[in-house]
N, CA, C and O atoms as a DFTB+ gen file, in Angstrom:
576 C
 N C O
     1  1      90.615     -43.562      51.275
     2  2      91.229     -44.005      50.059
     3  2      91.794     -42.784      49.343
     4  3      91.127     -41.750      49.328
     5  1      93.060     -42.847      48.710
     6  2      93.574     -42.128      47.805
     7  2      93.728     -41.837      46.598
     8  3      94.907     -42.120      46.386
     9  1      93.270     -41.432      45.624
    10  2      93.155     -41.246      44.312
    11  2      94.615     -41.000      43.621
    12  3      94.714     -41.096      42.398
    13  1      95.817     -40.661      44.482
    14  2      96.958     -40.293      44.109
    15  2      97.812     -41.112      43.222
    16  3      97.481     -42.290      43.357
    17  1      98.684     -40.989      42.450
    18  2      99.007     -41.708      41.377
    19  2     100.372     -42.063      41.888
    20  3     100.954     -41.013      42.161
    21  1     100.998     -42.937      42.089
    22  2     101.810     -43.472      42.600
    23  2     102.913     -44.237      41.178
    24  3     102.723     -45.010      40.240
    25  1     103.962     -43.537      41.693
    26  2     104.976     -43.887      40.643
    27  2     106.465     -44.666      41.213
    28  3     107.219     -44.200      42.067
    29  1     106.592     -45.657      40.654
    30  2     107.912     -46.622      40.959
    31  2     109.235     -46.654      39.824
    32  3     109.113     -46.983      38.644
    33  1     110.347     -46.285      40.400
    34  2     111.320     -46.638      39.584
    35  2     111.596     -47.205      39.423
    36  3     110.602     -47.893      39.193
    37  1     112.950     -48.195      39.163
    38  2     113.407     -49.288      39.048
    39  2     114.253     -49.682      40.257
    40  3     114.676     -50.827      40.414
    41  1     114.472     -48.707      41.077
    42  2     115.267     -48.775      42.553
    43  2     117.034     -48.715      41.894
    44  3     117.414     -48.264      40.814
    45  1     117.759     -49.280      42.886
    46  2     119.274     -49.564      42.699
    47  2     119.515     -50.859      42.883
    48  3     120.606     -51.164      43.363
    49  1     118.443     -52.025      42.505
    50  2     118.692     -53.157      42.899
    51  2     119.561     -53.961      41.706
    52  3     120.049     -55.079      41.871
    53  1     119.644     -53.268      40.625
    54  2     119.865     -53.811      39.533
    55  2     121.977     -53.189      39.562
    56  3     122.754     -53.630      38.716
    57  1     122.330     -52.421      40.415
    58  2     123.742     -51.721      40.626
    59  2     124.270     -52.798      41.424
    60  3     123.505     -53.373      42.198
    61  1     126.013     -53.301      41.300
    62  2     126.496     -54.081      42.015
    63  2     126.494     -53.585      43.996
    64  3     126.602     -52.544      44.644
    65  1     126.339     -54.765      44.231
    66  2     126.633     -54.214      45.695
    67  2     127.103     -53.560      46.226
    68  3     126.604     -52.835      47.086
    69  1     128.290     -53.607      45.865
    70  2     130.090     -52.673      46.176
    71  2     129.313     -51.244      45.955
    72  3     129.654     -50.312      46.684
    73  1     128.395     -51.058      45.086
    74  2     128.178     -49.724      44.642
    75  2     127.106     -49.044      45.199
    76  3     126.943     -47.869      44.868
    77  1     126.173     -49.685      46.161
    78  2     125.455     -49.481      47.076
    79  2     126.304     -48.931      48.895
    80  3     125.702     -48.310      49.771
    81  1     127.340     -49.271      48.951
    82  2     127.572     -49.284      49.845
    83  2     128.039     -47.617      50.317
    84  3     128.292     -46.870      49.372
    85  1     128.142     -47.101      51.573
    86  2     128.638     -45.739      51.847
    87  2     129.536     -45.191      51.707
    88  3     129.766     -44.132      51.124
    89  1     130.631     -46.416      52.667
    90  2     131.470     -46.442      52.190
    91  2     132.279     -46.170      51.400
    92  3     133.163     -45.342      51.617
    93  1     132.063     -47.197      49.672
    94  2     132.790     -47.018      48.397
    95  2     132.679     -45.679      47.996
    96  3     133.510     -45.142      47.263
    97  1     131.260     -44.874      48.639
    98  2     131.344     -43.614      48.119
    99  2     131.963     -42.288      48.637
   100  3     132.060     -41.167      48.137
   101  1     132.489     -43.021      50.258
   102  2     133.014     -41.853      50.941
   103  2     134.696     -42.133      50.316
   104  3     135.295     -41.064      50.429
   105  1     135.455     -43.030      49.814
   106  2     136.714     -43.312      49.234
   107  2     136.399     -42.954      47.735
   108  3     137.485     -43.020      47.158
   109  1     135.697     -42.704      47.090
   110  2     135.620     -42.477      45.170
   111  2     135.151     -40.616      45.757
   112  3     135.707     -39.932      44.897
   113  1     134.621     -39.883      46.500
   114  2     134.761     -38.919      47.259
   115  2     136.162     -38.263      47.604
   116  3     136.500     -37.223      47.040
   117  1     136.880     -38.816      48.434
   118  2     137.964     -38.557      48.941
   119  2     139.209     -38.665      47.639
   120  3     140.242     -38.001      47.548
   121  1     138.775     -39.564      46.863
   122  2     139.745     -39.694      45.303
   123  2     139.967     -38.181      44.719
   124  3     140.993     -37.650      44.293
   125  1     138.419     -37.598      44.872
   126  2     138.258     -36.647      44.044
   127  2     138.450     -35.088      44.328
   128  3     138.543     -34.137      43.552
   129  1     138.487     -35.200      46.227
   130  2     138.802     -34.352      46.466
   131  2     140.494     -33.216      46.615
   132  3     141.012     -32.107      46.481
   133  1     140.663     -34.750      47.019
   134  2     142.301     -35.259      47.227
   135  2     143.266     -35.429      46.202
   136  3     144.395     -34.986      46.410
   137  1     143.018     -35.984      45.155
   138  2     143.295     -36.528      43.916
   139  2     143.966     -35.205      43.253
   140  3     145.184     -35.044      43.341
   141  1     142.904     -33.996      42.400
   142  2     143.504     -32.789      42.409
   143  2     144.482     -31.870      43.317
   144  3     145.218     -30.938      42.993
   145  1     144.274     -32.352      44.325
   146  2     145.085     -31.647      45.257
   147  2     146.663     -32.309      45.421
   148  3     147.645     -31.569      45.461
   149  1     146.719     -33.107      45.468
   150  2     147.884     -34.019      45.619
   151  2     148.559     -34.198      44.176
   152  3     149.771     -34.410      44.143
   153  1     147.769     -34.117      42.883
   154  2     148.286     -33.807      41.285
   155  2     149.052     -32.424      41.621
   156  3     150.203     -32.555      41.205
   157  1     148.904     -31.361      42.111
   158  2     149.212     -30.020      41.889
   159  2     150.000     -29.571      42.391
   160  3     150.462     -28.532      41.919
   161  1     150.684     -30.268      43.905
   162  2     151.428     -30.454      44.486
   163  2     152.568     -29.811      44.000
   164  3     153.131     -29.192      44.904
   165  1     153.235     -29.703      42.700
   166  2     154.253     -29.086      41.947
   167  2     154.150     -28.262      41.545
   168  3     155.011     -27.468      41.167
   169  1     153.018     -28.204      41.504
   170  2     152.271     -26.136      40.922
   171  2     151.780     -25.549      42.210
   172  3     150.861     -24.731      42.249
   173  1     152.231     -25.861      42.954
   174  2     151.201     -25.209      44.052
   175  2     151.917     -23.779      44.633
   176  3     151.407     -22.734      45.038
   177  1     152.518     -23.962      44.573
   178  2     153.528     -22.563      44.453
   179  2     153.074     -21.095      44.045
   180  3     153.204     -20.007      44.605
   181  1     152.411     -21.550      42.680
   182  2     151.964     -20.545      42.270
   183  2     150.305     -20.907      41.935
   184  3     149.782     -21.517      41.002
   185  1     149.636     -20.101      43.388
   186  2     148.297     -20.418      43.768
   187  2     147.225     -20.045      42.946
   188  3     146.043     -20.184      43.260
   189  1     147.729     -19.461      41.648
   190  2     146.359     -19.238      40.863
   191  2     146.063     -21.180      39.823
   192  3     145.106     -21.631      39.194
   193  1     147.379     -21.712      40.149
   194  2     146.436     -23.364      39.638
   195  2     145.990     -24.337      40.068
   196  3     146.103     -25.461      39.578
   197  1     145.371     -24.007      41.132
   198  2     144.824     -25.063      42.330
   199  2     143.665     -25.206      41.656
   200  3     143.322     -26.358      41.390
   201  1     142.652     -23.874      41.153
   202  2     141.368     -24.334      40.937
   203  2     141.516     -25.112      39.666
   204  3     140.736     -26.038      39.444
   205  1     142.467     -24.797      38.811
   206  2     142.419     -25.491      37.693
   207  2     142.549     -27.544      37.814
   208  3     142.183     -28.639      37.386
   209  1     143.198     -26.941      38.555
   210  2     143.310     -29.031      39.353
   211  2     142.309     -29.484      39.389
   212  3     142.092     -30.583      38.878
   213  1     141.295     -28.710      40.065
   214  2     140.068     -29.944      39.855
   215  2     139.148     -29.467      38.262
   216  3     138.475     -30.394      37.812
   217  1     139.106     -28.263      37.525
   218  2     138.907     -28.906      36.332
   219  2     139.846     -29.715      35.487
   220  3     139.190     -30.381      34.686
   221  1     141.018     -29.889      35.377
   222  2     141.044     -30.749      34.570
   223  2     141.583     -31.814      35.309
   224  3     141.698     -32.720      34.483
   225  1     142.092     -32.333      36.714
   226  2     141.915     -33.501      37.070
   227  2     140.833     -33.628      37.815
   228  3     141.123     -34.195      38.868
   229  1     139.576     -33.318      37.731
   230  2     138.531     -33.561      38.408
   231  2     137.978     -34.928      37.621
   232  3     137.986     -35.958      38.295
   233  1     137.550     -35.004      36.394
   234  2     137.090     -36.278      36.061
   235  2     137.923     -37.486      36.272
   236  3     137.529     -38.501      36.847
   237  1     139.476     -37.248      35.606
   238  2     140.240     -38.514      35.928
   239  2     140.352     -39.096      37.605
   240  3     140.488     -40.264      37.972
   241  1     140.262     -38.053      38.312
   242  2     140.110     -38.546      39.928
   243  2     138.815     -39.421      40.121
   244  3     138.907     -40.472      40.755
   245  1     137.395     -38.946      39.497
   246  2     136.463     -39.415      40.207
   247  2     136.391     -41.259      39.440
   248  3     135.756     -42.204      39.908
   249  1     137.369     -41.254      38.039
   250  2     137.269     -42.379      37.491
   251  2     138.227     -43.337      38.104
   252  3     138.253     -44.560      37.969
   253  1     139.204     -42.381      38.971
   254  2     140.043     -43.716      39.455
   255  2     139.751     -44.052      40.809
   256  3     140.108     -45.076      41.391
   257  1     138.716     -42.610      41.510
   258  2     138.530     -43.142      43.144
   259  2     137.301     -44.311      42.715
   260  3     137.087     -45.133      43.606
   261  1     136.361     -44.490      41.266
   262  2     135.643     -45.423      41.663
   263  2     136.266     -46.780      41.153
   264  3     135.542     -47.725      41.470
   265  1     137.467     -47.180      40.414
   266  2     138.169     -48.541      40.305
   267  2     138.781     -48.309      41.501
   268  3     138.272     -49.208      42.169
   269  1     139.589     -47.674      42.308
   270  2     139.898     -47.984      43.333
   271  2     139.080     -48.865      44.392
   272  3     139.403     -49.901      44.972
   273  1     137.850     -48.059      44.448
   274  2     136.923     -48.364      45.856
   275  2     136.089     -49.260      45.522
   276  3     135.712     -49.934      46.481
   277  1     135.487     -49.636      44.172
   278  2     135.387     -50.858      43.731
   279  2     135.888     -51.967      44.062
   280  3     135.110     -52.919      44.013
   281  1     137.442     -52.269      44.544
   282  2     138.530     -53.181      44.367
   283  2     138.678     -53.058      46.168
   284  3     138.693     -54.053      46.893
   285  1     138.741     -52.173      46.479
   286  2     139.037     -51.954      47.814
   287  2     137.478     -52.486      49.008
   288  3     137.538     -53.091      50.079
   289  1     136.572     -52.103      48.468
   290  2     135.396     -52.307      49.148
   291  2     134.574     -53.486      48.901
   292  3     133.663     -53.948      49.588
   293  1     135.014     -53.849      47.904
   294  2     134.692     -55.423      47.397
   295  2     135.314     -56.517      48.123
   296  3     136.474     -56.547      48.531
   297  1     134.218     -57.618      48.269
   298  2     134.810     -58.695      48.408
   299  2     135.303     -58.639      49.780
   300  3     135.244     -59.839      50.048
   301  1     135.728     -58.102      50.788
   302  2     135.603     -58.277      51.820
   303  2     137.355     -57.825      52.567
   304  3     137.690     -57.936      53.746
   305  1     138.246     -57.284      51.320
   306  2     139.320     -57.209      51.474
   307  2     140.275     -57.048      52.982
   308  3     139.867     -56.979      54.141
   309  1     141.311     -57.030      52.585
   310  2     142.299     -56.211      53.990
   311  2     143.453     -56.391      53.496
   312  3     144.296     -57.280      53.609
   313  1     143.338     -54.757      52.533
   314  2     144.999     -54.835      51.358
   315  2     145.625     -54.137      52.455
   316  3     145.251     -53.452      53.408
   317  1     147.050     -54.688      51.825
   318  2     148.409     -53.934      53.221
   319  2     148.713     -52.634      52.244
   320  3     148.107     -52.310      51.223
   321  1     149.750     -52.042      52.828
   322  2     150.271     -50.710      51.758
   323  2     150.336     -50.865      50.502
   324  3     149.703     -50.317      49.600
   325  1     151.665     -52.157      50.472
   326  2     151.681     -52.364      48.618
   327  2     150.667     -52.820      48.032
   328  3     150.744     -52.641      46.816
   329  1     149.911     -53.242      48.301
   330  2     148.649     -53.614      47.468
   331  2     147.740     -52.426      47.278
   332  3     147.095     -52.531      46.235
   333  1     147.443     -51.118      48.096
   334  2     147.267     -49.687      48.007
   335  2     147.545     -49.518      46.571
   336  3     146.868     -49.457      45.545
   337  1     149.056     -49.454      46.947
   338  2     149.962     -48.384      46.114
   339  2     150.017     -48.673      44.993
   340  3     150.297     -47.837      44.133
   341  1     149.674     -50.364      44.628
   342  2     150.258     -50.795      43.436
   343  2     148.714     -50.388      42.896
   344  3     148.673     -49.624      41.931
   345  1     147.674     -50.776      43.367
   346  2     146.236     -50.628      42.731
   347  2     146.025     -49.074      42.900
   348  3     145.289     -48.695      41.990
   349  1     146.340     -48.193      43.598
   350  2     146.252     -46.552      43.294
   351  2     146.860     -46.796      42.012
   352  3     146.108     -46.559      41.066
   353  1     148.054     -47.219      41.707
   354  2     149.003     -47.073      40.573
   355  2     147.654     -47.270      39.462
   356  3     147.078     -46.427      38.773
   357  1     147.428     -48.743      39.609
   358  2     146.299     -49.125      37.880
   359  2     145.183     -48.259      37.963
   360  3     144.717     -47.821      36.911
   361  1     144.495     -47.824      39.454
   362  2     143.640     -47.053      39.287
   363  2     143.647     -45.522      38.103
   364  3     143.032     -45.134      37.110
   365  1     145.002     -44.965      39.193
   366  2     145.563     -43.842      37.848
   367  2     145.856     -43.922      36.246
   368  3     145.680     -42.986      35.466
   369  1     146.265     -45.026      35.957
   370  2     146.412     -45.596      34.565
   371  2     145.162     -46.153      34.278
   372  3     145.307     -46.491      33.103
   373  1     143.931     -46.490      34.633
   374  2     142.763     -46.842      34.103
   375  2     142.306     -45.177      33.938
   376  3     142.237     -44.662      32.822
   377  1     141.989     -44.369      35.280
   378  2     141.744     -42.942      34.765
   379  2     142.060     -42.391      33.506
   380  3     141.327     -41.855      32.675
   381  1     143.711     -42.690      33.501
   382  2     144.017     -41.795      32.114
   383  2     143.539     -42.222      30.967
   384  3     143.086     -41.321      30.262
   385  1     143.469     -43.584      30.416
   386  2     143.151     -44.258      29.795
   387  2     141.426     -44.260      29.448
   388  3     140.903     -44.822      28.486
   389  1     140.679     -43.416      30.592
   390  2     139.445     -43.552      30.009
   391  2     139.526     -41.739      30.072
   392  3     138.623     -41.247      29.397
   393  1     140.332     -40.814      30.676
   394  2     140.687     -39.670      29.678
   395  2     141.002     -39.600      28.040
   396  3     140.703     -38.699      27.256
   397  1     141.668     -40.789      27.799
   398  2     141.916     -40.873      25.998
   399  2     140.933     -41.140      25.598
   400  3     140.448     -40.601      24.604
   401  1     140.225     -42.298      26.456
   402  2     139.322     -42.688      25.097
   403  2     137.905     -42.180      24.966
   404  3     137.160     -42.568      24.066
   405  1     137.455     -41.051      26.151
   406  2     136.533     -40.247      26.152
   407  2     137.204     -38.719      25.188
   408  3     136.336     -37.877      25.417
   409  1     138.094     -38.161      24.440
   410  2     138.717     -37.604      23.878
   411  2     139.260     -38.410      22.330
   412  3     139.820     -37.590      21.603
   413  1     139.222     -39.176      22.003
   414  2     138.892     -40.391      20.854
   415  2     137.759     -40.358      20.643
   416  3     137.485     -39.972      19.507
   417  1     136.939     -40.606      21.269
   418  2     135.323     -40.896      21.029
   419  2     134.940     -39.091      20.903
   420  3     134.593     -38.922      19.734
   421  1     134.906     -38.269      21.364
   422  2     134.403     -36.402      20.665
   423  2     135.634     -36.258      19.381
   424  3     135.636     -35.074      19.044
   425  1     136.339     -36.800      18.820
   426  2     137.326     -36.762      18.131
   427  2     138.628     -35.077      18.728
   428  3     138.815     -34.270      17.818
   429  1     138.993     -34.910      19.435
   430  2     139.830     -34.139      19.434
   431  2     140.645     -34.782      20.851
   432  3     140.085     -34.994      21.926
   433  1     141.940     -35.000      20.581
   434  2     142.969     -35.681      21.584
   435  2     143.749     -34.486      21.490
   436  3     144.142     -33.833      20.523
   437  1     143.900     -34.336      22.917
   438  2     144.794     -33.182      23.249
   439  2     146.185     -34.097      24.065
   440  3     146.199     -34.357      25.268
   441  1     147.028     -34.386      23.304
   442  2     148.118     -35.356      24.349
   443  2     148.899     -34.694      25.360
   444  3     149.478     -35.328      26.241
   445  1     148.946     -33.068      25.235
   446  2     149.469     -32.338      26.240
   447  2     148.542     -33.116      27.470
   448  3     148.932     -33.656      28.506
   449  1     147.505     -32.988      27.059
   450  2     146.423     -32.879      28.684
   451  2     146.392     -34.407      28.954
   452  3     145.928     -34.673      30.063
   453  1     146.818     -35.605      28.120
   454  2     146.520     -36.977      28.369
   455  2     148.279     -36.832      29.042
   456  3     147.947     -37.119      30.192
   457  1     149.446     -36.663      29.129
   458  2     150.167     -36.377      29.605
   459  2     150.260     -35.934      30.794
   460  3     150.676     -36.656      31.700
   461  1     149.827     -34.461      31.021
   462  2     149.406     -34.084      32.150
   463  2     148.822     -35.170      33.412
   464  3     149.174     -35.372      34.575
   465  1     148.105     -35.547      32.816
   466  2     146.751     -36.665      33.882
   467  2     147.790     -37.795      34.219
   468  3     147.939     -38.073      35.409
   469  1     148.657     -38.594      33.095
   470  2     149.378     -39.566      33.494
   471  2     150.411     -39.286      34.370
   472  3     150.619     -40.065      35.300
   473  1     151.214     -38.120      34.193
   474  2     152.002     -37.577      34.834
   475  2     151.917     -37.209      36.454
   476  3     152.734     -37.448      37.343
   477  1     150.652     -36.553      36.509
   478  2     150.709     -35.926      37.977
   479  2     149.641     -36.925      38.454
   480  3     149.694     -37.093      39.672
   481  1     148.540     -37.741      37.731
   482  2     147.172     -38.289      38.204
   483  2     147.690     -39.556      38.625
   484  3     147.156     -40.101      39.590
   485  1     148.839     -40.210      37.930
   486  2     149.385     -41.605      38.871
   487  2     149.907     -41.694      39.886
   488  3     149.486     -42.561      40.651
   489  1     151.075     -40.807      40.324
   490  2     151.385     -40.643      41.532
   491  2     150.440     -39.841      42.500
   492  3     150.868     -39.777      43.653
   493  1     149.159     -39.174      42.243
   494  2     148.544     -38.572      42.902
   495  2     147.120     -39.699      43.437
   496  3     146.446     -39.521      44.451
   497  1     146.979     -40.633      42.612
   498  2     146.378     -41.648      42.815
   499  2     146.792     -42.810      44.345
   500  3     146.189     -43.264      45.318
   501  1     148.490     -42.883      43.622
   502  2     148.897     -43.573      44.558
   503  2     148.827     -43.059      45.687
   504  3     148.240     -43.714      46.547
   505  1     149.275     -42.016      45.975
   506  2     149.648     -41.007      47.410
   507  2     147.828     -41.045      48.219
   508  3     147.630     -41.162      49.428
   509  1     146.876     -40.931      47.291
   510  2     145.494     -40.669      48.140
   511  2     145.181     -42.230      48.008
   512  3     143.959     -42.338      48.106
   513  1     145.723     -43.393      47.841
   514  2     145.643     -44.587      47.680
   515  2     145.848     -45.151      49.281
   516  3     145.169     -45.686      50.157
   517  1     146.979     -44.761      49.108
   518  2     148.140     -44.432      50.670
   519  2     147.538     -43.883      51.425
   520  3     147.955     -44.489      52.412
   521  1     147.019     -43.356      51.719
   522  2     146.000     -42.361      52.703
   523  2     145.013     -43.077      53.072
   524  3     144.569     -42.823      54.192
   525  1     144.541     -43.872      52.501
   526  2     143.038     -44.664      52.506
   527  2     143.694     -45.363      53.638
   528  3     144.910     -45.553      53.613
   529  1     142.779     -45.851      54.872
   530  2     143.206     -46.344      56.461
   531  2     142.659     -47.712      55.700
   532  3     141.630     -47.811      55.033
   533  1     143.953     -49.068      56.082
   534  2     143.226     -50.122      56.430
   535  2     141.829     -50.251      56.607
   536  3     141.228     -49.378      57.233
   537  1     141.048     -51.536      55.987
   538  2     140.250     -51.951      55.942
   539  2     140.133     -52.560      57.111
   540  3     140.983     -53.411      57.378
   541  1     138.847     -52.220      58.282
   542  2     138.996     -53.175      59.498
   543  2     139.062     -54.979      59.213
   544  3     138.924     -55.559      58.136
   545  1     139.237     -55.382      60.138
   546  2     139.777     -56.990      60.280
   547  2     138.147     -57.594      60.361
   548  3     137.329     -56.984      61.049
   549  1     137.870     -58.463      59.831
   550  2     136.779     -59.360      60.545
   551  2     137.129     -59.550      61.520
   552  3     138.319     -59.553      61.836
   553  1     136.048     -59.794      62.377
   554  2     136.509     -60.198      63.568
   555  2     135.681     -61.612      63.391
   556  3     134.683     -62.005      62.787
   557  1     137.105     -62.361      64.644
   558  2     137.199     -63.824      64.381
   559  2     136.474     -64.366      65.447
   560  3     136.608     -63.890      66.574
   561  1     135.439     -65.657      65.146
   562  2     134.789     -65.889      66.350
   563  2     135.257     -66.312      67.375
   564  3     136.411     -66.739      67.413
   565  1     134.457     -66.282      68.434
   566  2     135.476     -66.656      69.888
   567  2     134.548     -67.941      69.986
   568  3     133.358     -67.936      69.669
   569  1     135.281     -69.102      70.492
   570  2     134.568     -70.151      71.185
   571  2     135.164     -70.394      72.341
   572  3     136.296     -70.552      72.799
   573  1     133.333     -70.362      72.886
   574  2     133.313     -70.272      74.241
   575  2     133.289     -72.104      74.653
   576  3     133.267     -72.473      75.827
């Protein structure tokens, strides 16, 4: 017998499914890695602002790879390109949008930098949106 004190959390049972999965986390991952990189794309030229890409698009990436992969890993999907591109698109515009209103809420809005994010973080959304491989097919039963 053990005298040891044994402690329980609450687990992850109480987190949506979608958000359990490996998956959703290897695509809200790839948002974030990618995301800055593909924003900078126009600065990249001059290699001292790469690192800056992922501080200041590092949060808006990781907020739009998880509405992305949310939407994408849910439900059982199999979006074609435009459905990608168009949901990279809202993904990037939900990012920026919770860039403002996390900058509203500490009271100091910097609109240069909410600019910035809309500017390079939507099309950089879309493009690593685009990248994301088809969702495999169910496969359909065979009767024998």
């Amino acid at each position: 017998m053990s005298a040891a004190l044994r402690v329980r959390g609450p687990g992850l049972d109480w987190l949506p499914a979608v958000l359990c999965q490996r998956a959703t986390w290897r695509t809200v991952w790839r948002f974030v890695w990618l995301g800055p990189l593909v924003g900078v794309l126009p600065w990249a030229w001059l290699v001292v602002t790469i690192p800056f890409a992922y501080v200041l698009g590092g949060p808006a990436s990781l907020v739009a790879g998880l509405l992305f992969a949310t939407w994408y890993h849910g439900a059982g999907r199999i979006p074609t390109w435009p459905w990608r591109a168009a949901l990279g698109a809202l993904a990037g515009l939900g990012a920026t949008a919770a860039v403002t209103l996390f900058q509203v809420l500490i009271g100091t809005v910097s609109w240069g930098y909410v600019a910035v994010v809309a500017v390079h973080g939507v099309p950089a959304a879309m493009v690593v949106a685009l990248l994301q491989r088809p969702a495999l097919q169910p496969s359909k039963p065979v009767l024998l």
